[in-house]
C-alpha positions in Angstrom: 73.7 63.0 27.9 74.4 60.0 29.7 77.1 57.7 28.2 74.7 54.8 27.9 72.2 56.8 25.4 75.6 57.3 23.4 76.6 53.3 22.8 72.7 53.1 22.1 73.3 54.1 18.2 71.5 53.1 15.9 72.7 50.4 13.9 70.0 49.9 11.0 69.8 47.1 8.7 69.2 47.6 5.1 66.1 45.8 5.2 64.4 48.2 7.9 65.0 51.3 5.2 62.9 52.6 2.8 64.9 52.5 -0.2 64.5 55.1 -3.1 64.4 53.3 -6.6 67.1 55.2 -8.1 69.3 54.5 -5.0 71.5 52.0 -6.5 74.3 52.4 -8.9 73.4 53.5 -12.5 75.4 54.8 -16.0 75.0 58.2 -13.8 76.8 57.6 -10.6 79.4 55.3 -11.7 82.8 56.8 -10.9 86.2 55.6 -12.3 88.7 55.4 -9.7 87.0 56.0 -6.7 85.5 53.1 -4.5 83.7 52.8 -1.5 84.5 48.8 -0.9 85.3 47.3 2.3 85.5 51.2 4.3 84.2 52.2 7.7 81.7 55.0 7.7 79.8 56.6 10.2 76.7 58.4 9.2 75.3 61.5 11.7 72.0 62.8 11.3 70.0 64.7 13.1 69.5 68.6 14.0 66.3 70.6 11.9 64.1 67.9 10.8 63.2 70.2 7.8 66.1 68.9 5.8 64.4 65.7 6.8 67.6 63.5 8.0 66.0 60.7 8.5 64.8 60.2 4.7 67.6 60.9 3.7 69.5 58.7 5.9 67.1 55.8 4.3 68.5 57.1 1.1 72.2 56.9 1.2 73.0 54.1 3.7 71.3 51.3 1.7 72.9 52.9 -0.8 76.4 53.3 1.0 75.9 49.3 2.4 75.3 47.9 -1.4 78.5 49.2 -2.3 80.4 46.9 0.2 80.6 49.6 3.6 80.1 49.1 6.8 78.3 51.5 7.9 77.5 52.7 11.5 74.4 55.0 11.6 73.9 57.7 14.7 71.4 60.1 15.9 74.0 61.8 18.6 77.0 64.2 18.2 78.8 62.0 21.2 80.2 59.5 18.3 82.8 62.1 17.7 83.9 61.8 21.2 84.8 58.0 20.5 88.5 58.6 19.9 88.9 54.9 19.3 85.8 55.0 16.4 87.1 58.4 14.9 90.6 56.1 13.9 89.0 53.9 12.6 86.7 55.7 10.6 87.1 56.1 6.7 84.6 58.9 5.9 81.9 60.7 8.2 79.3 61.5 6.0 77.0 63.6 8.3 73.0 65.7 7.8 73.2 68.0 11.2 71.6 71.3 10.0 72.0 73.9 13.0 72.2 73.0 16.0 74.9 73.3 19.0 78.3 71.0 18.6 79.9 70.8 22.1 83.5 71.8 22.1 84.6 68.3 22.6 82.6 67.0 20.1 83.7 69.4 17.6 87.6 68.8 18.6 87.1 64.8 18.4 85.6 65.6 14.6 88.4 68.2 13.6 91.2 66.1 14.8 89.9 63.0 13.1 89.3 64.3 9.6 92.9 66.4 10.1 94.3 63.5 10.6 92.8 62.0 7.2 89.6 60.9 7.7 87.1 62.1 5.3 83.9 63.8 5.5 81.0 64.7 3.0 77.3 66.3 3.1 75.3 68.5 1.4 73.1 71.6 1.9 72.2 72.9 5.5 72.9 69.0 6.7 76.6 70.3 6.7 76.9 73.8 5.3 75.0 75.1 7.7 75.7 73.0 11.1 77.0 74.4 14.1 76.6 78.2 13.1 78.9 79.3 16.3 81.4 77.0 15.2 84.0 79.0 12.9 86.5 76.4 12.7 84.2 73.6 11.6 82.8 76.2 9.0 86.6 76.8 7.9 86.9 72.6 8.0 83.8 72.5 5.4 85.0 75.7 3.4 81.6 77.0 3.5 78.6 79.3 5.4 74.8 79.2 4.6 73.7 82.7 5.2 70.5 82.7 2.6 68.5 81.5 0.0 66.7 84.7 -1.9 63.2 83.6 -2.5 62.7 80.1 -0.8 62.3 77.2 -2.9 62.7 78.0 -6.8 63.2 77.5 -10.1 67.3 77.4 -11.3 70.1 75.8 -12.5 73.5 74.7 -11.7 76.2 74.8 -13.9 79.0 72.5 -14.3 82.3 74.0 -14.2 84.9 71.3 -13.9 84.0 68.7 -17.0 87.4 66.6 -16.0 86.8 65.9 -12.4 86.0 62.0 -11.4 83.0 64.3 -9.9 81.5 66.0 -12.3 82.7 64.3 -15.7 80.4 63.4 -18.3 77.2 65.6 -16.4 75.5 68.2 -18.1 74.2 71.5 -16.9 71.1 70.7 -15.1 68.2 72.5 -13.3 66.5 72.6 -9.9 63.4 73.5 -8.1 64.5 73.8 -4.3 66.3 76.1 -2.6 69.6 77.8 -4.2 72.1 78.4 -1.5 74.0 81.8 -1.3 76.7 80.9 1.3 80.1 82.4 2.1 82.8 80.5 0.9 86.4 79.6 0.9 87.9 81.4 -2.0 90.5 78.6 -2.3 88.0 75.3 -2.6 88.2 73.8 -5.8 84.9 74.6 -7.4 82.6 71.9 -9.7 79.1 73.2 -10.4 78.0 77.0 -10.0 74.3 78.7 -9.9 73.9 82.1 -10.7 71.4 84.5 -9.2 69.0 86.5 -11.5 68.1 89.3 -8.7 64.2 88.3 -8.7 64.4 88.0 -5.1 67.7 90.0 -3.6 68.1 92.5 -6.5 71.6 93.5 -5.5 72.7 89.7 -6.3 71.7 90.0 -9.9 74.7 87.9 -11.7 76.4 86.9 -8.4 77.6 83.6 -9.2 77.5 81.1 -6.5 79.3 77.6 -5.9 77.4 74.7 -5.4 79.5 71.7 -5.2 83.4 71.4 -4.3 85.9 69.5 -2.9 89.1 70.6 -0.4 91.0 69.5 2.2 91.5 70.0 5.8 94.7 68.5 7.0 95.1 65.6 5.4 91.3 64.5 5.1 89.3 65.1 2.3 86.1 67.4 2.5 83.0 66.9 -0.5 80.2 69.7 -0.5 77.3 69.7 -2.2 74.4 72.8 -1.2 71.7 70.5 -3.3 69.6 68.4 -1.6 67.0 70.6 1.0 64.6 67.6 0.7 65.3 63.8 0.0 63.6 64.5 -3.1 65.8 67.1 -4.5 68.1 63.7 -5.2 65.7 62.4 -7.6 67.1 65.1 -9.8 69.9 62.7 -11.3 72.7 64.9 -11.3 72.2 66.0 -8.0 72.4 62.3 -7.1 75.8 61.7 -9.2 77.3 64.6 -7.5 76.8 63.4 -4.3 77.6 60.0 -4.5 80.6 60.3 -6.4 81.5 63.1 -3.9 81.5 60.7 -0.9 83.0 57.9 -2.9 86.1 60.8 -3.4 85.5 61.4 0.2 86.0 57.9 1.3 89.6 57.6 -0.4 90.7 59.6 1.8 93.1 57.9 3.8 94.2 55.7 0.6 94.2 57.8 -2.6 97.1 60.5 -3.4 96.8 63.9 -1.8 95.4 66.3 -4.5 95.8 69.6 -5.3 93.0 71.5 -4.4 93.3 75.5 -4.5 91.1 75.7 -7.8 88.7 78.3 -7.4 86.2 78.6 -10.2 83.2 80.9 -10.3 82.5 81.6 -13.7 
């Protein structure tokens, strides 16, 4: 790709988005000590258009732009090889699901979120990018490698009631895709599914995380496996998590470094 098509990134207003009602902040998404005000964000979408990227880039960067970012919006995996924008850069918040990450590009990403940037994404957008790529997959703390029975009926269960994260949501349920993935035992864990064997009968009972938080280096990583469509968000708690999630992110650089070998899979 020529370096021309790179610096051609898109750069979209709020007013050329088609913004989701619930988009703003509510009672739901508000999150005590964690701001997004006045940080530099890059948002990456692209790869299977499936997990439809592009709605959900309409989602979350009007979103992200109301709560004071500036936000820098690209279709191309060469932004990670802008040393000088990686620096600069607060939070990469990034929907990429499969696809092929060039070795450069994947060292410009490593080294800038080791170095304290932040990162956040949910389901295959960035649990299951760059399936070659084994150290981005230990960056993220987590592997897609199914999801028995396609789009169905569950729920997820919150297991960390005293994270800024997670605090004051319920148990909730879903009707999308539940994601078994490998995982980093040492991630600290905030919502769980459990499997019921309808579909993979050797699961029955497994229980599975679905949202956490960790580190790589110094930069804060935010995981969420809900959102397969842009409409899984209109689930409320699925929205919550993943705002608050890149609002965590987005300290990154700024907040204290927190402990986070937690897991929880009950």
């Amino acid at each position: 790709m020529d370096r021309r098509r790179f610096f051609q990134k898109t750069l979209l207003g709020a007013g050329a988005l088609a913004v989701t009602p619930n988009v703003f902040s509510s009672d739901t998404d508000l999150s005590a000590g964690a701001s997004l005000d006045g940080k530099r964000v890059i948002f990456v979408w692209g790869g299977w258009k499936g997990h439809e990227p592009e709605p959900c880039r309409d989602l979350f960067v009007p979103w992200m732009r109301s709560e004071g970012v500036v936000v820098d919006v690209f279709d191309s995996l060469d932004c990670y090889l802008d040393k000088a924008l990686m620096e600069k850069t607060d939070l990469v918040v990034q929907i990429w699901t499969m696809g092929k990450i060039t070795r450069e590009q994947e060292q410009g990403l490593l080294a800038a979120v080791k170095n304290g940037t932040g990162i956040a994404g949910w389901h295959g957008g960035t649990g299951d990018a760059f399936r070659d790529n084994t150290e981005y997959q230990f960056m993220i703390g987590g592997q897609w490698v199914a999801h028995p029975g396609g789009v169905i009926d569950y729920d997820v269960k919150i297991t960390n009631h005293n994270d800024e994260v997670t605090k004051g949501l319920n148990d909730f349920h879903m009707h999308s895709e539940q994601y078994y993935m490998h995982i980093d035992p040492n991630v600290k864990v905030l919502a769980t599914t459990r499997y019921n064997g309808d579909h993979a009968a050797w699961i029955d009972g497994a229980v599975m995380p679905v949202a956490w938080k960790k580190y790589y280096g110094k930069g804060r990583v935010f995981y969420s496996s809900l959102g397969h469509v842009a409409a899984d968000f209109d689930v409320p708690e699925a929205l919550a998590i993943m705002k608050r999630g890149i609002r965590w992110a987005g300290e990154s650089k700024y907040a204290p470094y927190e402990k986070w070998m937690q897991p929880v899979y009950g």
